[in-house]
C-alpha positions as CSV (number, residue, x, y, z in Angstrom):
1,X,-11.8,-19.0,1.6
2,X,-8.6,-17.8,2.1
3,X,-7.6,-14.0,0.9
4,X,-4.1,-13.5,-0.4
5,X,-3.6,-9.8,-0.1
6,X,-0.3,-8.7,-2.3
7,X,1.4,-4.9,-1.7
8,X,4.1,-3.6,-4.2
9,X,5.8,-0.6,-2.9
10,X,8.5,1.9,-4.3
11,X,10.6,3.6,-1.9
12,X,11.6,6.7,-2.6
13,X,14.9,7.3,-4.3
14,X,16.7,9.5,-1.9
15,X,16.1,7.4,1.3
16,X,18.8,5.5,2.9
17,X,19.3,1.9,3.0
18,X,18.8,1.9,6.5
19,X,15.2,3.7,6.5
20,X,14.0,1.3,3.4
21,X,15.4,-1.8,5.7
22,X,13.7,-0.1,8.6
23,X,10.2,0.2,6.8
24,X,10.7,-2.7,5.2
25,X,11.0,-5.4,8.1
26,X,8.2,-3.4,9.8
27,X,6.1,-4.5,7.8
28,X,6.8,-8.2,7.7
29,X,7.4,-8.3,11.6
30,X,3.9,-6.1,12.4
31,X,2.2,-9.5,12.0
32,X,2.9,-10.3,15.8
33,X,1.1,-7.1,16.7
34,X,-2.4,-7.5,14.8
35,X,-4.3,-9.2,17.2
36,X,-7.7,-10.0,16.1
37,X,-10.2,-7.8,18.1
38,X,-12.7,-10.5,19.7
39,X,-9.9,-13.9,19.9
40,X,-7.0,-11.4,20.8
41,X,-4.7,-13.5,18.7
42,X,-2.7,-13.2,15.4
43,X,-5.5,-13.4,12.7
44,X,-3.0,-12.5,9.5
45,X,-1.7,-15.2,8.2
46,X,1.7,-15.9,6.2
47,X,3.0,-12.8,6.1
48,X,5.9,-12.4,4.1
49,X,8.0,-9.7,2.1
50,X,11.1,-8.1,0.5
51,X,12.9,-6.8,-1.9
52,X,12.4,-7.3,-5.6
53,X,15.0,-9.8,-7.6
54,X,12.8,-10.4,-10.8
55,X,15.4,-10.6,-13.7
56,X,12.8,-10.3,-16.0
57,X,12.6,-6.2,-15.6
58,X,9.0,-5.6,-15.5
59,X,8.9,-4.2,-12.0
60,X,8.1,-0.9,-13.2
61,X,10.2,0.8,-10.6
62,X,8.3,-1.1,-7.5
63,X,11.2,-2.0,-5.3
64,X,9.3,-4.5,-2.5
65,X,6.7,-7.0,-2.3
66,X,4.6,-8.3,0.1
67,X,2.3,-11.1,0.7
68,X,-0.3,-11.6,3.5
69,X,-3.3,-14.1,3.8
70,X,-6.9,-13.5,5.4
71,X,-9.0,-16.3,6.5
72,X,-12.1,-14.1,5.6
73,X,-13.3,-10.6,4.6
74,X,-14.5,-9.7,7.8
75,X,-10.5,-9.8,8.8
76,X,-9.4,-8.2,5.9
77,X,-12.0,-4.9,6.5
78,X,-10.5,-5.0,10.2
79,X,-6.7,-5.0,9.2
80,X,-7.4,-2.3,6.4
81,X,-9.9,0.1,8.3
82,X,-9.9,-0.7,12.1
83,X,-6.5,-2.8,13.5
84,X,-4.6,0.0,15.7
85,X,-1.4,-1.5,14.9
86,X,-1.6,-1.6,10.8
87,X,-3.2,2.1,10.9
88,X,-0.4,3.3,13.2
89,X,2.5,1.4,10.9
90,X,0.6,2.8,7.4
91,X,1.0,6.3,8.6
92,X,4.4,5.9,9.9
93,X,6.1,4.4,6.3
94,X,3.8,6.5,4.8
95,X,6.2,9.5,3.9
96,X,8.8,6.9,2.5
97,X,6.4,5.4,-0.2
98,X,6.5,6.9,-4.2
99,X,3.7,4.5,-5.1
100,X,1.7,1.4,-3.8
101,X,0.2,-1.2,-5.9
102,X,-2.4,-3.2,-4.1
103,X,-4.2,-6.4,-5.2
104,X,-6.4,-9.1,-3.5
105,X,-7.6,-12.3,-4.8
106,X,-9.1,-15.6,-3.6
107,X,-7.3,-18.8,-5.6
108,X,-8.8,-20.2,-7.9
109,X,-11.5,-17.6,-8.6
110,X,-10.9,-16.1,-12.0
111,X,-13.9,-14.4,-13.3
C-alpha cells in the first residue's frame, strides 16, 4: 500500500530566485538524507518536485509542487513527526513559505 504524499507551496513574493531555487532543490535532494530509523537506509521513495507550468491557471498562486511516496504509514508518521533531517529542513524553508497545501492518498482508494 503505497502513500503518495503531494506538497504545493507558494513562495513568498519578495524572495529571490536564488533563495526559491535554494529551498526548492532542498527539498527534492533531502531524500538522500532520510534514512529510515531501524534499516538506516532511504525509506522515501520517488521524490520529485518543481515549479508549476500548468497552462490551465488554476494554481491559485501555489508556485511548486512536490511528490513523494511512502511504502506504509508507519514511515509516513516518522518522516512528518520524528526524521531529524525533514524536521531540521521544514524549519529552515519555513520563513520562505506564504502557504502550504498538503494532501495524501493511497491509489485507487476513493471513498
Amino acid at each position: 500500500m503505497s502513500i503518495f504524499h503531494i506538497v504545493l507551496f507558494k513562495f513568498k513574493d519578495d524572495l529571490s530566485k536564488e533563495v526559491v531555487e535554494k529551498a526548492s532543490e532542498g527539498m527534492v535532494t533531502l531524500e538522500a538524507k532520510l534514512l529510515h530509523p531501524v534499516t538506516k537506509k532511504t525509506y522515501v521513495r520517488n521524490r520529485i518536485g518543481g515549479i508549476n507550468n500548468s497552462p490551465e491557471g488554476r494554481a491559485r498562486g501555489f508556485t511548486h509542487g512536490y511528490i513523494c511516496e511512502f511504502d506504509n504509514e508507519e514511515d509516513r508518521t516518522y518522516y512528518l513527526e520524528a526524521d531529524p533531517a525533514h524536521i531540521e529542513w521544514v524549519q529552515y524553508v519555513k520563513p520562505f513559505i506564504a502557504d502550504a497545501l498538503v494532501v495524501d492518498f493511497v491509489n485507487g482508494v476513493h471513498v
